[in-house]
TIKEDREN-103417 format. One record per residue: residue in one letter; x, y, z of N, C-alpha, C in turn. Coordinates in steps of 0.1 Angstrom, whole numbers, padded with zeros to 4 digits, always signed. Example, Ala and Ser with C-alpha at 12.3 -4.5 7.8 and 13.67 -1.06 7.14 Angstrom:
2
A+0132-0057+0078+0123-0045+0078+0132-0033+0078;S+0128-0022+0071+0137-0011+0071+0129+0000+0079;
END
This chain:
137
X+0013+0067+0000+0012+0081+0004+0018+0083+0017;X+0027+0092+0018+0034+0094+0032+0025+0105+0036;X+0013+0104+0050+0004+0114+0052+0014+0112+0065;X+0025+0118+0071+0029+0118+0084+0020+0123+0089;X+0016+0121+0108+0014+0130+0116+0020+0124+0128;X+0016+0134+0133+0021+0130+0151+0005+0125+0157;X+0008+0113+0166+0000+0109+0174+0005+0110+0185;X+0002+0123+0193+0004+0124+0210-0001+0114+0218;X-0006+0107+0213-0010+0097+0220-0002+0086+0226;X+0008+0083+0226+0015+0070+0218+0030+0076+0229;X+0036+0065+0236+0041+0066+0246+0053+0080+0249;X+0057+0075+0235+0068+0089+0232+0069+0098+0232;X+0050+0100+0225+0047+0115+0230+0045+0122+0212;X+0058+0114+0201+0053+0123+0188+0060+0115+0184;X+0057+0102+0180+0058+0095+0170+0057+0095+0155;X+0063+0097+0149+0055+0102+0134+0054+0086+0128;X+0041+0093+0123+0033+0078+0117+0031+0079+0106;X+0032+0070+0096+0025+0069+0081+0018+0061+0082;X+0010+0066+0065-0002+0058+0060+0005+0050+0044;X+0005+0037+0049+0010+0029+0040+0004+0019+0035;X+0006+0018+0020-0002+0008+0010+0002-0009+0010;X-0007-0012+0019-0003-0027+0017-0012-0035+0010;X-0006-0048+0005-0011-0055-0001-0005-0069-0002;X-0013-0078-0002-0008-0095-0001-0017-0103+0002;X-0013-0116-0001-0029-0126-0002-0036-0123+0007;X-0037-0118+0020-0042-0116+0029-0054-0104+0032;X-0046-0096+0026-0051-0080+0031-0049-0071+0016;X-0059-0062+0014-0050-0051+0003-0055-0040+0010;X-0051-0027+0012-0055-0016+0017-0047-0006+0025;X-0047+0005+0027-0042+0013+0040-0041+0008+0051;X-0029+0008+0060-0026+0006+0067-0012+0017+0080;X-0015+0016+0087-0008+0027+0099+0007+0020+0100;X+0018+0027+0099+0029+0020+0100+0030+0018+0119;X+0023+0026+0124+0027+0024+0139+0015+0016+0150;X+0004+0013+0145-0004+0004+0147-0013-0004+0139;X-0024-0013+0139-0028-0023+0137-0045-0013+0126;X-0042-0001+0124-0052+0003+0123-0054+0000+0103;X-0064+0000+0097-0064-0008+0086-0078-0001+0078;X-0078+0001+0069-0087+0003+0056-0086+0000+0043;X-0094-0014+0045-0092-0025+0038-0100-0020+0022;X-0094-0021+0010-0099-0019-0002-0110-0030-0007;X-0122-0022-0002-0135-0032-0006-0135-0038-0024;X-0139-0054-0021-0138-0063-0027-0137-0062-0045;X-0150-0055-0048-0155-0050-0057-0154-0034-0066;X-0148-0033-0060-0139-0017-0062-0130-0021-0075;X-0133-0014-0087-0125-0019-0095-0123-0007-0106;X-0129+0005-0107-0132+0018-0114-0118+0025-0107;X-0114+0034-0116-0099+0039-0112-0106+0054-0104;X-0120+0061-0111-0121+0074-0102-0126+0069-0091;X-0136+0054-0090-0138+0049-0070-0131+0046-0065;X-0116+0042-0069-0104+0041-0063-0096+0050-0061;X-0095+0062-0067-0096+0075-0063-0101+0080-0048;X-0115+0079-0051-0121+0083-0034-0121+0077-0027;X-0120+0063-0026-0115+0054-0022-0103+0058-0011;X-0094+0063-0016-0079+0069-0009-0080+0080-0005;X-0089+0088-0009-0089+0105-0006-0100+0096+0009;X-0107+0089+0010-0117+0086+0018-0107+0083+0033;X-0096+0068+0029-0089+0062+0034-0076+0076+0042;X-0075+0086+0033-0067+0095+0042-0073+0101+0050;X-0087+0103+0052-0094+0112+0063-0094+0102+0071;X-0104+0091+0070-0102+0079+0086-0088+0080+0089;X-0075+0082+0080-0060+0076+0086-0056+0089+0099;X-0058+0100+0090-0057+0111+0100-0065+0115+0112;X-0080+0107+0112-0092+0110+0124-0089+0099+0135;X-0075+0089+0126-0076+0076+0142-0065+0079+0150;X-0066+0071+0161-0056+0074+0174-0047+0061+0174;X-0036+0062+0170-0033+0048+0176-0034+0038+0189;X-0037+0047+0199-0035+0047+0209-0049+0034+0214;X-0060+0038+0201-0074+0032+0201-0070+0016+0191;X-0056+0014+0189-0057+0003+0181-0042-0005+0192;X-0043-0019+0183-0030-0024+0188-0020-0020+0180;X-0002-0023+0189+0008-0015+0186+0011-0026+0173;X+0015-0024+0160+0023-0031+0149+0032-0042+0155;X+0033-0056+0158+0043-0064+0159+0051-0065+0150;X+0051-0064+0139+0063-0068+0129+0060-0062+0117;X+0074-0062+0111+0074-0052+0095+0065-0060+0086;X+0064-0051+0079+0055-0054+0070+0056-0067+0060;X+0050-0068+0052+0050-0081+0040+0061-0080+0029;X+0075-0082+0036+0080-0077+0022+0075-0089+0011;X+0070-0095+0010+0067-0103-0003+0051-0096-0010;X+0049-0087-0010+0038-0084-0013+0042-0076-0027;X+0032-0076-0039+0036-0068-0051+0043-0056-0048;X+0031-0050-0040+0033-0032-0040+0048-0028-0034;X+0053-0041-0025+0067-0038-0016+0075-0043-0020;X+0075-0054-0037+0086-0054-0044+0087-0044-0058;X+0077-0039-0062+0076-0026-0065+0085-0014-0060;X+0081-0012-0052+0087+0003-0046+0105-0003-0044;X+0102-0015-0043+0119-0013-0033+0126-0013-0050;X+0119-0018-0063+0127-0014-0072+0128-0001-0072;X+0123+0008-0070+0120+0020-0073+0132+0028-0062;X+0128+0021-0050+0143+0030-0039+0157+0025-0046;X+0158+0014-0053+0169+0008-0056+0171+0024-0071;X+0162+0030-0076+0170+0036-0090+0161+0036-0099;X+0153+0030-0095+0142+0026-0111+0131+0037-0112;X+0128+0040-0125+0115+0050-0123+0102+0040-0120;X+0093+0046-0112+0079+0038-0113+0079+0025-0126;X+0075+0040-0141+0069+0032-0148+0079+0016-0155;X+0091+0020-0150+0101+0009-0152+0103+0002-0143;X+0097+0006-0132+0101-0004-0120+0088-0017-0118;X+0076-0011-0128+0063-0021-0131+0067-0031-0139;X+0073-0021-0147+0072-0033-0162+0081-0041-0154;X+0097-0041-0147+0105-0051-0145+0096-0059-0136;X+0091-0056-0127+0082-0068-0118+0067-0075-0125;X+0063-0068-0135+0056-0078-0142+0065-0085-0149;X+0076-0085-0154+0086-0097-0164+0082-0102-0151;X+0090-0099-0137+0096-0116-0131+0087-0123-0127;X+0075-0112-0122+0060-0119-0118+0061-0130-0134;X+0062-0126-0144+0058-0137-0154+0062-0148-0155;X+0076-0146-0148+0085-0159-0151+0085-0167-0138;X+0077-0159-0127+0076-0167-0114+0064-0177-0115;X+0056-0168-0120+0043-0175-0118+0033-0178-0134;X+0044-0185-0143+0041-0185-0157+0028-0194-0159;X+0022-0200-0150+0014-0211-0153-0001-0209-0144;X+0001-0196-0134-0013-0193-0127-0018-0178-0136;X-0023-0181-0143-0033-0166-0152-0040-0156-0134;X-0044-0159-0128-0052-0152-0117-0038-0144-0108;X-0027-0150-0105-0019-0143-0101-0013-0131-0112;X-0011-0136-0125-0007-0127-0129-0013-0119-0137;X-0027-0116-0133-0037-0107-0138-0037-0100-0122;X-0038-0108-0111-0038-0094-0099-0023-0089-0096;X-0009-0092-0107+0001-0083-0103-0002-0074-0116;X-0004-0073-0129-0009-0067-0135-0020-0056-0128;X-0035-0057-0122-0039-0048-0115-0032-0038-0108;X-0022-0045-0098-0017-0041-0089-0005-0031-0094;X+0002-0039-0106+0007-0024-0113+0004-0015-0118;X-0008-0013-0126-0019+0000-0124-0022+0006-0116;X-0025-0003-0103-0025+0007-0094-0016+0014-0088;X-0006+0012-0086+0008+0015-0077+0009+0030-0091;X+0007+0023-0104+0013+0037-0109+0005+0045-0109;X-0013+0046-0110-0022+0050-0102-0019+0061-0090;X-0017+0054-0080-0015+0061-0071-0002+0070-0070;X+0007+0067-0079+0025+0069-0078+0018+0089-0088;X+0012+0088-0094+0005+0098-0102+0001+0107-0091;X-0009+0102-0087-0017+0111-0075-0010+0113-0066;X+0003+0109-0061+0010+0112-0053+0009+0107-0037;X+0000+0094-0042-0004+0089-0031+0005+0082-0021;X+0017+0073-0031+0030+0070-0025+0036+0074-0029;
END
C-alpha cells in the first residue's frame, strides 16, 4: 500500500515516505521505506478478515510514527523476498494474478524438494493478491 506522507521531521524537511510490505526469512510485515520503523505480522494470524485489520490496524500506527523517533533505513530492501519478486513481475507487465502463478512455477522448480517453503510462497501469494484487491499495494 503506498500510504505516502510527509514527515517534517526528517532533515529535508518533506520527505515522502511509504508504507511497504515486506517479507523474508527474517521479518514479514509493514515496514517505513525511510526508517527502521516496523509492524511485524503476528505469528499466528492466519484468517484473511484478521489479516484485514491487521493492515487497516498497521496503516494507523504507520501514519501516527515519526521517523525522526526511529533509526534512518541503511539499505534497500530484501530483493530476494517473495512479495519483491512478485511485484517486480508485476512492474515488468504482468497482471497480479499472472504474476503469482509465474512465481509459484519458479518457486516450484527452485525449491522442489522443501514442502514448508513452498507452502509459505503459496501463502504469500494469497496474500499479495489479498492485499493487491484491497488496494493495499
Amino acid at each position: 500500500m503506498d500510504h505516502g506522507s510527509k514527515d517534517r521531521s526528517t532533515p529535508q524537511g518533506s520527505t515522502a515516505r511509504e508504507q511497504v510490505w515486506t517479507s523474508n526469512q527474517k521479518f514479514q510485515g509493514w515496514t517505513c521505506s525511510q526508517c527502521e520503523w516496523n509492524y511485524p505480522l503476528p505469528t499466528l494470524l492466519s484468517d484473511a478478515d484478521a489479516k484485514t485489520a491487521y493492515d487497516r490496524l498497521a496503516t494507523a500506527k504507520f501514519r501516527e510514527h515519526h521517523c525522526s523517533d526511529h533509526l534512518a533505513k541503511l539499505g534497500p530492501a530484501d530483493e530476494d523476498s517473495f512479495t519483491a519478486r512478485i511485484r517486480k513481475l508485476v512492474q515488468q507487465g504482468f497482471k497480479p494474478k499472472d504474476a503469482v502463478e509465474l512465481f509459484q512455477k519458479e518457486i516450484a522448480l527452485e525449491y522442489r524438494n522443501q514442502p514448508k517453503i513452498l507452502a509459505k510462497a503459496q501463502a504469500e501469494g494469497e496474500d499479495f493478491l489479498r492485499r493487491w484487491r484491497a488496494g493495499l499495494i
